[in-house]
ZAMARGU-4260 file (C-alpha; in steps of 0.2 Angstrom, whole numbers, plus 5000, padded with zeros to 4 digits):
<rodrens>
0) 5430/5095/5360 | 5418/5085/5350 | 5411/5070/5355 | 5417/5061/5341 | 5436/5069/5342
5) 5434/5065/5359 | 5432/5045/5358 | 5452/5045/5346 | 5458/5059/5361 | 5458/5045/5374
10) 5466/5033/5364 | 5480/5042/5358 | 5483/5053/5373 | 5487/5037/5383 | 5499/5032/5367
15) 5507/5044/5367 | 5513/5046/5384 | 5519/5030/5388 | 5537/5033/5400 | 5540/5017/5390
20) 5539/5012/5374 | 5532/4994/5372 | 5545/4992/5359 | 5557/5001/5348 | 5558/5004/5329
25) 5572/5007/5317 | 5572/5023/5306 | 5581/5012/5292 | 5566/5000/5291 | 5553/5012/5291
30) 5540/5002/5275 | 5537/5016/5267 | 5549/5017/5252 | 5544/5008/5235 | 5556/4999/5227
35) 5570/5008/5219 | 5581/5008/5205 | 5598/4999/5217 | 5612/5013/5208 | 5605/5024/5192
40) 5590/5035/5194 | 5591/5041/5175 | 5602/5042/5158 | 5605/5059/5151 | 5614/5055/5133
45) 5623/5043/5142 | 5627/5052/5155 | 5622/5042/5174 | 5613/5052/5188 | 5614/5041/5202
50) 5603/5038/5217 | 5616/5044/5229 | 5617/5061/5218 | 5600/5063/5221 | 5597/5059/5237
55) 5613/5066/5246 | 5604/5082/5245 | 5589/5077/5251 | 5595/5067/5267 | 5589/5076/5282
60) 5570/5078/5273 | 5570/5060/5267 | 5574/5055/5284 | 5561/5066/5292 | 5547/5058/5281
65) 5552/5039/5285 | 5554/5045/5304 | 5536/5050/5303 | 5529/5032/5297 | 5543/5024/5311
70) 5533/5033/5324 | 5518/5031/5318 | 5519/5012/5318 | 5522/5015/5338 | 5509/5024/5340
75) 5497/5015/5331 | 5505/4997/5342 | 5498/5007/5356 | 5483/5015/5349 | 5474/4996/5344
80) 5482/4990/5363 | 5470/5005/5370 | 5456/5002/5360 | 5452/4984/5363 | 5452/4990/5379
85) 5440/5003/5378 | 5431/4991/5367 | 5431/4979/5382 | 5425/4989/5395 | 5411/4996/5388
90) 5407/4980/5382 | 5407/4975/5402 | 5396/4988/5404 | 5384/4985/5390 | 5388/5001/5384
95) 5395/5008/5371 | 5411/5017/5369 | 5407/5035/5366 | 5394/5032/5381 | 5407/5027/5392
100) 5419/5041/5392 | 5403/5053/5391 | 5400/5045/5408 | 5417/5042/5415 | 5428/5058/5406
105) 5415/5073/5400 | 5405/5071/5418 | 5420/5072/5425 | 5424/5089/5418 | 5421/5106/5426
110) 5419/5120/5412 | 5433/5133/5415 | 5426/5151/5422 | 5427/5167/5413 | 5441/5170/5426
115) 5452/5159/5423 | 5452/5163/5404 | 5457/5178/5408 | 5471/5172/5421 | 5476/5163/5406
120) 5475/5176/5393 | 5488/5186/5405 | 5500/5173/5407 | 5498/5171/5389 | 5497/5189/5380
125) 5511/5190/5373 | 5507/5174/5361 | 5492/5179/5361 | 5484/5191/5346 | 5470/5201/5350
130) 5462/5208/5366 | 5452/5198/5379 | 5435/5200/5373 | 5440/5196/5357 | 5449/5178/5361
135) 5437/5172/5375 | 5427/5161/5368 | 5442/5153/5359 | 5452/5152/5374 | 5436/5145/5383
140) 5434/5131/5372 | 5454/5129/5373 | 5454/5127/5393 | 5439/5114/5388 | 5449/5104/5378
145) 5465/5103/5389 | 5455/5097/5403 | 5446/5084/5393 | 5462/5078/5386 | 5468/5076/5403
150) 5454/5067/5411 | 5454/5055/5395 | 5473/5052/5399 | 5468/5046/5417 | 5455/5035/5411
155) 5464/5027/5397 | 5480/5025/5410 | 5467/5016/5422 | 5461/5005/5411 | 5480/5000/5402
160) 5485/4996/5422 | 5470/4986/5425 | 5473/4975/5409 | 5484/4959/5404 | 5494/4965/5389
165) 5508/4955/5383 | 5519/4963/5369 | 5529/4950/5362 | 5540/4958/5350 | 5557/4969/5355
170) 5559/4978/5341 | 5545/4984/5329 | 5548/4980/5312 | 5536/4981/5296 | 5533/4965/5289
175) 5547/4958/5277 | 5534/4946/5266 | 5517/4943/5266 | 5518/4929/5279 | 5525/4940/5290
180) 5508/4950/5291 | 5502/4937/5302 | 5513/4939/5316 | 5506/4942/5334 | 5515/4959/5340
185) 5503/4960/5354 | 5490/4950/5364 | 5476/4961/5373 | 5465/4951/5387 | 5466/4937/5375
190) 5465/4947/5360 | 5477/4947/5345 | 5486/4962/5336 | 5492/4957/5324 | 5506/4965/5312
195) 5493/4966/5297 | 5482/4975/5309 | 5495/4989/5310 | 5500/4988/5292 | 5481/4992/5286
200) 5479/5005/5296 | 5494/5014/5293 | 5491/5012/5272 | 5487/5031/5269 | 5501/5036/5279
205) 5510/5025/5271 | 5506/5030/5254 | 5505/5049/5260 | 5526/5047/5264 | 5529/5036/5249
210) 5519/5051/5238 | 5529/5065/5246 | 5546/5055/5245 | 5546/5051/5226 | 5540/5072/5224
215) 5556/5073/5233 | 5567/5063/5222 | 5558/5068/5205 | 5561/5086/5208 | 5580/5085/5212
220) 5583/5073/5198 | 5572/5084/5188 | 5584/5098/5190 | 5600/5086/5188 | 5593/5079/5172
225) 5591/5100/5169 | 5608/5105/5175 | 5617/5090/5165 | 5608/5094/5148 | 5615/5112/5151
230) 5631/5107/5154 | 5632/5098/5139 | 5625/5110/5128 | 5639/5123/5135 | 5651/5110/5129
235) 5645/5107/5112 | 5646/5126/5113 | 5663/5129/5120 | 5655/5140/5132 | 5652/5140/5152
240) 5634/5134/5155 | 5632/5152/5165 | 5637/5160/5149 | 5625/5151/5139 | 5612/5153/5152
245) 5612/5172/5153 | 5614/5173/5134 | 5600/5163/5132 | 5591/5174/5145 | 5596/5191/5137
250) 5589/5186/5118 | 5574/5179/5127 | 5566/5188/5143 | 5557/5203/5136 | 5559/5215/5151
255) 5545/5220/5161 | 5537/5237/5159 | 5532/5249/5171 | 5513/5247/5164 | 5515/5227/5168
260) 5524/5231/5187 | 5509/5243/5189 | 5494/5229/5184 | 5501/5216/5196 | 5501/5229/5210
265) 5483/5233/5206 | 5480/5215/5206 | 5487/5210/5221 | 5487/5224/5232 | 5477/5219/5246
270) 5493/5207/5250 | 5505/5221/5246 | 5510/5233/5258 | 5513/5252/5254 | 5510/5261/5237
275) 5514/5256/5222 | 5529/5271/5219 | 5536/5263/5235 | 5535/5244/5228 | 5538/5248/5209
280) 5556/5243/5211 | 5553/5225/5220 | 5539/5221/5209 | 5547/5224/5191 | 5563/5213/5198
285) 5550/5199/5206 | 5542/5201/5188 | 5559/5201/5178 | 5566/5185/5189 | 5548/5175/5186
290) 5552/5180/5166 | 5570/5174/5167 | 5562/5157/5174 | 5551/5154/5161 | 5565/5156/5148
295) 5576/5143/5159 | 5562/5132/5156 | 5559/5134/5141 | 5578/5131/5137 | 5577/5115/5146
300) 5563/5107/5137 | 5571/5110/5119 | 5587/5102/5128 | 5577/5087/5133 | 5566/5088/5120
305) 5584/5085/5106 | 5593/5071/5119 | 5591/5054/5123 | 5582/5054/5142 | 5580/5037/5152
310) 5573/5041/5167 | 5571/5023/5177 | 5564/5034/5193 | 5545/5028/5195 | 5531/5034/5205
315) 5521/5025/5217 | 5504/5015/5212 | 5489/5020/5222 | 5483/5007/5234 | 5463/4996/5232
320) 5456/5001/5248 | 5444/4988/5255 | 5430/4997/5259 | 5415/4994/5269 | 5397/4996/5260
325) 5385/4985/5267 | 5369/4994/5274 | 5374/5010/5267 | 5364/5023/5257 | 5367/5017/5239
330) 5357/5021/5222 | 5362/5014/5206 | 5363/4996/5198 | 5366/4985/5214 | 5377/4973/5204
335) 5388/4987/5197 | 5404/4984/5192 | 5411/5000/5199 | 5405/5008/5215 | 5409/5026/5221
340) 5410/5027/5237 | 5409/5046/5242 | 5412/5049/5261 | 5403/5067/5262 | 5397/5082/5274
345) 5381/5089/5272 | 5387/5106/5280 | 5403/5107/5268 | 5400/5118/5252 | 5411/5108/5242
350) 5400/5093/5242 | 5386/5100/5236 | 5395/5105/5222 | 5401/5090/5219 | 5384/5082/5218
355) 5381/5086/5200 | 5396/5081/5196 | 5392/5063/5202 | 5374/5064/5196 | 5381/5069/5181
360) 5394/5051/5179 | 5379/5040/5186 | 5369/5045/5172 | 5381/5043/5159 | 5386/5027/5165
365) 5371/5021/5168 | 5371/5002/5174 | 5387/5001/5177 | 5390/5012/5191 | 5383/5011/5208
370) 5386/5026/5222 | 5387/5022/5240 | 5387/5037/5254 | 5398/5037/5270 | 5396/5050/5282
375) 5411/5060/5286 | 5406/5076/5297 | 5420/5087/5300 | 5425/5095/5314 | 5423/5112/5309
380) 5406/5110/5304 | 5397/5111/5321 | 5379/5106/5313 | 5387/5093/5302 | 5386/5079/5313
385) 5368/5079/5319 | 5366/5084/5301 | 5370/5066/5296 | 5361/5058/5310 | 5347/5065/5304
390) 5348/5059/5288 | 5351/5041/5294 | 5334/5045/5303 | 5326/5050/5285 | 5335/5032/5275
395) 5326/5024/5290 | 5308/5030/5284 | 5312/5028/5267 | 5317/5046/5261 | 5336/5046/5264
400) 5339/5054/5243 | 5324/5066/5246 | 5331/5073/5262 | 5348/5076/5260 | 5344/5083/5243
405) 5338/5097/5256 | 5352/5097/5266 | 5365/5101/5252 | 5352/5117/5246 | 5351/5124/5264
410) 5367/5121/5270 | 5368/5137/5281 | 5352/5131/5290 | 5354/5115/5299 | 5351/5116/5316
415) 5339/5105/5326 | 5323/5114/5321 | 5326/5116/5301 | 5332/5096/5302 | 5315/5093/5310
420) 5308/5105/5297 | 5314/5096/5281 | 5306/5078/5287 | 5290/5088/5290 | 5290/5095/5270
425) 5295/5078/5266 | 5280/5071/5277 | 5292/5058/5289 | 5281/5054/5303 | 5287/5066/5314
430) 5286/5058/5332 | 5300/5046/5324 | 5311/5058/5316 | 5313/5068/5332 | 5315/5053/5343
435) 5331/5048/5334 | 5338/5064/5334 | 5334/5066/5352 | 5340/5050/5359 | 5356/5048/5345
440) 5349/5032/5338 | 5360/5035/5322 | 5375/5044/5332 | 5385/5027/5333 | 5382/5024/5314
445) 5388/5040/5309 | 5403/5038/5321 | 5405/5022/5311 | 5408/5030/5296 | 5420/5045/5301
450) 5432/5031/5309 | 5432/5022/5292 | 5436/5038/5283 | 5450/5041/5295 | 5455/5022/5293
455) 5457/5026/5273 | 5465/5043/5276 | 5452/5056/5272 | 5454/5071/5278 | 5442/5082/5270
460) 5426/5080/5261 | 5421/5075/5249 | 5433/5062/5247 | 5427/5050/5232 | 5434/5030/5228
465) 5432/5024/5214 | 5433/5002/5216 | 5443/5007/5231 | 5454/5018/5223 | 5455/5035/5228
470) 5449/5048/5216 | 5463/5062/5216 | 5450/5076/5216 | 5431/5078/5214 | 5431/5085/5196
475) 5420/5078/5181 | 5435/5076/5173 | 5446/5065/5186 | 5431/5055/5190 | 5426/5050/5173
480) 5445/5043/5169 | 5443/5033/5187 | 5427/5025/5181 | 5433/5022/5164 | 5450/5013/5171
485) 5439/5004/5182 | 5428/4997/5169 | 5444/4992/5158 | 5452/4985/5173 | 5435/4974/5177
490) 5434/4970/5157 | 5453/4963/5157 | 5449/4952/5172 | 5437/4944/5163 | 5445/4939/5147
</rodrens>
């Protein structure tokens, strides 16, 4: 397991295994749902759809989502009760964190034997794919992890049995008003936890459920706003809304010819199994049903398109992120009105290209834009972390823009020697360089960084913020209207 994976494993293994819990949480009040509309969701010529008919449907999913948040907010209780520990002690130790459970959980280790992958391979084969030879270096790694994640469980059990921790709420609630976010669920060796505390850390979560529950409610009502228009129509028709629905589908949906069946097979049949004479028939009805779906939507947008529509369902706003960005790699205007802030991964092909893109915005909004870099190695990219160290170890000689400009061409070569390589064509004085990289001067910085991303929810990279607003993808195109809402935003403030 990563180092850096490592340091979150310890915390969460212990809180997550509490027999129990500190406290307990209501599904009902989970602080994760907008505020809705109390009875109609939309207005269909008149016609109410309720929120009842659209969310009776959707129970058991809706329910799952806001048991995720309810959960979550446990968790997390336990998870800042474990870290100011961890905090503590390394702090006792003059340490730091990271260096303590190297010391104290990786030393403790043992690396599992070629033997008793294999013991586990044959306990295991049958949910297993592939032979032996194939798998050992996956299951290798697997037996690593286990044992790490057991060893960090002892430690962080040690340390939560050591410590006075008083938990002074019985059931854990979100906060009702803002003056509630001041409220002292927990007090760690004389440290506060406060419920604003939990509350910021849960916000991408948090807006991650409330995202995914109004995509559930806007695509039922969608097809109750669909189903009622139909209905009516049939009326106005003096027909069923079946009969007008195949009628409509047999003047409209050409059928699929055995030329079209054949192209799609040619097209996809890398994911098809069998010759095309044996799929022909499956292919021509998946073809004809996907034609007999695009007249159904076609019907239903003249529908709408001719009736009166209220929809009072509304989705949520994106949150303002506060973000950190002192002593961070920066270039543009200082006193920008609108800073990017791209959390990045010099081993991940999608951010280098995503760098034009962002030159691209800075130079067209010259002045007004400022750019500031986070680091956000991910785990999948094995060079990416030392990768960004060593480009901490360049911004410290002056040459931070210079350097990783050489890390995004040679992505597929950044392994110790090639990072060394780079600061010697970029003449860094190379006693310096290596040192840093050597003893993991930057290691703690860059560590920094990837929890602030997990903080704000990223997952992947890059991941762009635009005045602490998340960019919904790395495009020109979605970048530019983020930097031109922002600017609008900052000129109405100012009026």
């Amino acid at each position: 397991m990563p180092r850096i994976v490592l340091l979150f494993t310890i915390l969460l293994t212990a809180a997550t295994a509490q027999a129990q819990p500190a406290v307990t949480s209501s599904q009902e009040d989970c602080g994760c749902e907008i505020k809705l509309p109390a009875d109609d969701l939309a207005l269909v010529n008149g016609t109410k759809i309720t929120r009842q008919d659209v969310e009776d449907p959707l129970k058991a999913q809706l329910d799952a989502l806001r048991q995720q948040v309810v959960a979550a907010r446990q968790r997390e209780l336990e998870l800042q009760i474990n870290s100011r520990l961890l905090e503590a002690e390394a702090k006792r130790r003059g340490s730091s964190a990271q260096k303590l459970i190297d010391d104290v959980v990786l030393a403790q280790v043992k690396a599992p034997t070629e033997a008793e992958a294999l013991a586990f391979y044959e306990k295991n084969k049958a949910q297993i794919q592939g032979e032996f030879a194939a798998v050992k270096t996956d299951l290798l790694a697997y037996l690593l992890t286990e044992r790490q994640r057991a060893e960090a469980g002892k430690y962080a059990a040690r340390l939560r049995a050591a410590a006075k921790v008083q938990i002074n709420v019985k059931e854990l609630t979100p906060p009702a008003a803002a003056t509630d976010r001041t409220r002292v669920l927990a007090i760690v060796n004389g440290q506060t936890i406060t419920a604003a505390d939990l509350e910021n850390s849960l916000q991408p979560l948090i807006l991650r459920t409330q995202e995914e529950l109004y995509t559930l409610r806007n695509k039922e009502l969608t097809l109750r706003i669909n189903d009622t228009l139909l209905q009516q129509e049939a009326q106005k028709q003096k027909v069923t809304p079946n009969a007008l629905l195949t009628a409509e589908i047999k003047a409209r949906a050409k059928p699929v010819t055995e030329a079209e069946a054949q192209a799609f097979f040619q097209q996809n049949k890398e994911r098809i199994s069998g010759e095309f004479a044996e799929v022909k028939a499956q292919i021509i009805q998946y073809l004809q049903r996907s034609e007999e779906r695009k007249v159904e939507e076609a019907l239903a947008a003249r529908l709408r398109k001719a009736a009166s529509v209220q929809v009072f369902l509304t989705a949520p706003a994106p949150p303002v992120f506060t973000i950190l960005t002192d002593d961070q790699p920066s270039k543009g205007n200082p006193n920008a009105p609108v800073t990017i802030v791209e959390f990045t991964d010099f081993q991940c092909p999608s951010c280098a290209q995503a760098q034009p893109i962002i030159e691209r915005t800075l130079a067209e909004f010259d002045g007004q834009v400022k750019l500031v870099i986070r680091d956000f190695p991910l785990e999948k990219h094995a060079e990416a972390f030392q990768a960004a160290e060593a480009a901490e170890a360049a911004r410290a000689q002056g040459k931070y823009w210079e350097y990783t400009a050489l890390l995004l061409q040679h992505q597929s070569a950044l392994g110790k020697d090639k990072l060394i390589a780079y600061a010697a064509q970029l003449n860094l004085d190379a006693q310096q360089f290596r040192s840093a990289l050597d003893t993991g001067q930057f290691a703690d910085a860059v560590q920094r960084d990837r929890q602030e991303g997990l903080r704000l929810g990223v997952s992947g990279t890059p991941t762009l913020f635009v005045n602490g607003r998340r960019v919904a993808e790395p495009s020109y195109e979605a970048l530019k209207a983020a930097i031109e809402a922002a600017l609008k935003a900052t000129d109405k403030s100012q009026e």
